[in-house]
C-alpha positions, 0 to 999 in steps of 0.5 A: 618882785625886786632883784634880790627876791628874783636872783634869789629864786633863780638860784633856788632853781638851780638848786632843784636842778642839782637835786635831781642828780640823786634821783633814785639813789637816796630813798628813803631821804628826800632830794636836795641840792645846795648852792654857796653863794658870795659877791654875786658868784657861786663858789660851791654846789651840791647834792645828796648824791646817795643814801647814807651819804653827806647831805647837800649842804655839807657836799656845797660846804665841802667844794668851797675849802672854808669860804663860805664865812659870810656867803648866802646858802641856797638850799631846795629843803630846810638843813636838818637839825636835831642833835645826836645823842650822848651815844652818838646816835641820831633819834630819827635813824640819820646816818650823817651829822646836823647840817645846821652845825655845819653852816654855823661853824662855817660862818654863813651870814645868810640861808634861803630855804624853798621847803620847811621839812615835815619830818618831826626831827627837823619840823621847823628845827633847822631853821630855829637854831640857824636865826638863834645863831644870828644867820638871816634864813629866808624860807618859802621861795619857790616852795610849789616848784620844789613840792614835786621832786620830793612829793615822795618823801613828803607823802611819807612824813605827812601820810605816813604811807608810801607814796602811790604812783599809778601809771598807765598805758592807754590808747587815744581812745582810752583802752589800756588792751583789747577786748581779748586782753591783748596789750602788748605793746600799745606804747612805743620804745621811747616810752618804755624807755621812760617808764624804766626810768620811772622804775628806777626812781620808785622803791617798788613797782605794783601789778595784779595777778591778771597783768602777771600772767598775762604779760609775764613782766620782768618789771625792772629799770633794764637802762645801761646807767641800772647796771649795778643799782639794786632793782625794785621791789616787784609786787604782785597782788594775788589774794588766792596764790594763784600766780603761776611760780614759773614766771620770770620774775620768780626765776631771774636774777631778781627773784629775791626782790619779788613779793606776792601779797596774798589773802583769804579766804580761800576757796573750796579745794584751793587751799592746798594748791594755794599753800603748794604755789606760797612755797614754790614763790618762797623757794624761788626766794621771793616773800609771800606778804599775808595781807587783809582781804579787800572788803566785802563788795571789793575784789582782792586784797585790801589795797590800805593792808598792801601799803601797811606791808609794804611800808614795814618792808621799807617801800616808800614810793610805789609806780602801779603798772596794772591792771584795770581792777588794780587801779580802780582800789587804789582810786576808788579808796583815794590812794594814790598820789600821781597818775601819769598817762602814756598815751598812744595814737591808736583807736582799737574801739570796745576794748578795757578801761584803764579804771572801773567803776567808781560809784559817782554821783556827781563830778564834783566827787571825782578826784581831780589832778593838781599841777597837771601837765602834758607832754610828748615822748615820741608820738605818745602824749604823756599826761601827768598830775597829782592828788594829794597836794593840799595837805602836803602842801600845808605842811611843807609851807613856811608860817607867815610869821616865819616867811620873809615880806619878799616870800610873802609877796611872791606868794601872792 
């Protein structure tokens, strides 16, 4: 790798850095960050810093006060391009003008991009017009660093479905409770602290039935720095109603940010005690969310028909908090995207798994986590990875006849 790639790169970093600023503040778009760089010195920075807000590079534009004409844009993720239409609205629901205007205009001899953008509104787009008007684009370094800070935005324009993140708290040995179901809590505060983080970075937050009873979450991101910020949506997956409405997540300040997703059919004299407890959730102000019953063999409600709601509700990333019937659907169908695992040192021996039966015949069937990693958080081991990376992957990296022979060789 020769200096410039490796400065290059350097500065990508950063700009991956800068994008994190907006985490949890810019769904449904992705997190960016923008460097403007000339003579060897950054001269302007950046991020996305909320939803409806100016994009990354027009917030690195803005710092440099008109001189960029003839420095090099660094960039985690590809400008967006398509042009607005004679009405002054965008085809994809943008609320910000193309950014590639903005980098012509300003006179930026140079762009180096770490992610093509799958979006189909840009897709290859924003880097087309930046070479049309004579701007060197480099496209592809560091793209495996960036693919995690927008796995979420990604899974959505590639799968077209929100982003699944099963979380789990379990013992050294592997129990997520006690054989009497007794949970609470096997994690200590710093970890709880950090699964609020993970709330606040998540469009909803997911459990069963059985974990809402029996815990009777609040399932909301209480960190002083949430103070202000609209709490995710809470999702109870319930198929026969059956969530007792005195919960606090149906009577708290949030409320109307609750969801049950029920199903059918329902049992013999549990129709009007099902449609008696809909109504109370409903009066509460939460939304009851008819969804697919789970198919025959399977246990609730059909997890592919909650992410179909849901996604028409305008969730495009999911954190999944329980319980153990939970997260089997969503492995079991292959649909979730990243499994984080806080574990804690304690032994409790018979107790419950955190995932059930999975009918495996063979190891080489059993999913397995790319880009995995363990750390620590307190005297927890938190162990983290994700799934569905190849066809993300795919669609995020530059053409080779689009990437530069420095990409290429740092690729490789």
């Amino acid at each position: 790798m020769d200096h410039q790639t490796r400065n290059d790169l350097q500065l990508i970093r950063r700009t991956l850095s800068l994008a994190e600023r907006g985490r949890g503040l810019v769904s449904p778009n992705p997190l960016v960050g923008s460097l403007v760089v000339r003579g060897g010195r950054v001269i302007g920075e950046g991020f996305h810093a909320r939803h409806g807000e100016r994009h990354a590079e027009v917030a690195g534009l803005d710092a440099c006060a008109g001189a960029a004409a003839g420095a090099t844009l660094y960039c985690n993720l590809e400008p967006c391009a398509t042009s607005y239409g004679a009405d002054d609205t965008h085809p994809s629901g943008k609320l910000t003008q193309p950014c590639t205007d903005r980098i012509i205009r300003e006179g930026v001899a140079r762009v180096v991009v770490a992610s093509c953008d799958p979006n189909p509104h840009v897709a290859g787009e924003g880097m087309r017009q930046l070479r049309a008007a004579g701007i060197e684009v480099v496209v592809g370094l560091g793209v495996d660093e960036a693919l995690p800070i927008n796995i979420a935005y990604f899974t959505n324009e590639v799968l077209r479905r929100p982003f699944v993140h099963l979380k789990v708290a379990q013992t050294l040995d592997g129990r997520i409770a006690t054989r009497s179901g007794h949970s609470r809590w096997i994690t200590d505060d710093s970890a709880r602290e950090h699964v609020h983080r993970l709330r606040g970075e998540h469009d909803a937050v997911l459990v069963g039935r059985g974990t809402a009873a029996a815990d009777d979450p609040q399932l909301t991101d209480r960190r002083p720095q949430a103070a202000g910020r609209t709490q995710p949506w809470r999702v109870v997956l319930d198929s026969h109603a059956r969530t007792p409405p005195e919960l606090r997540m149906f009577s708290d300040a949030h409320a109307a940010r609750t969801v049950v997703c029920v199903s059918g059919p329902l049992g013999v004299g549990e129709a009007a005690g099902a449609d008696t407890r809909s109504q109370a959730f409903e009066r509460s102000g939460a939304t009851v969310l008819r969804v697919p019953a789970a198919a025959p063999g399977e246990v609730g409600v059909d997890v592919a028909g909650v992410l179909d709601a849901l996604w028409l509700l305008g969730v495009r990333s999911i954190l999944v908090e329980g319980g153990q019937a939970v997260y089997t659907s969503f492995v079991r169908q292959g649909l979730f995207d990243q499994l984080t695992a806080f574990i804690a040192p304690t032994l409790v021996g018979d107790g419950v798994d955190p995932i059930g039966p999975l009918a495996l015949q063979r190891l080489a069937d059993a999913p397995r986590l790319e880009q995995f990693s363990i750390t620590a958080i307190g005297d927890q081991a938190v162990a983290t990875g994700y799934r569905s990376l190849p066809p993300i992957r795919q669609a995020v990296m530059p053409a080779r006849r689009d990437a530069s022979a420095a990409v290429l060789a740092a690729q490789e």
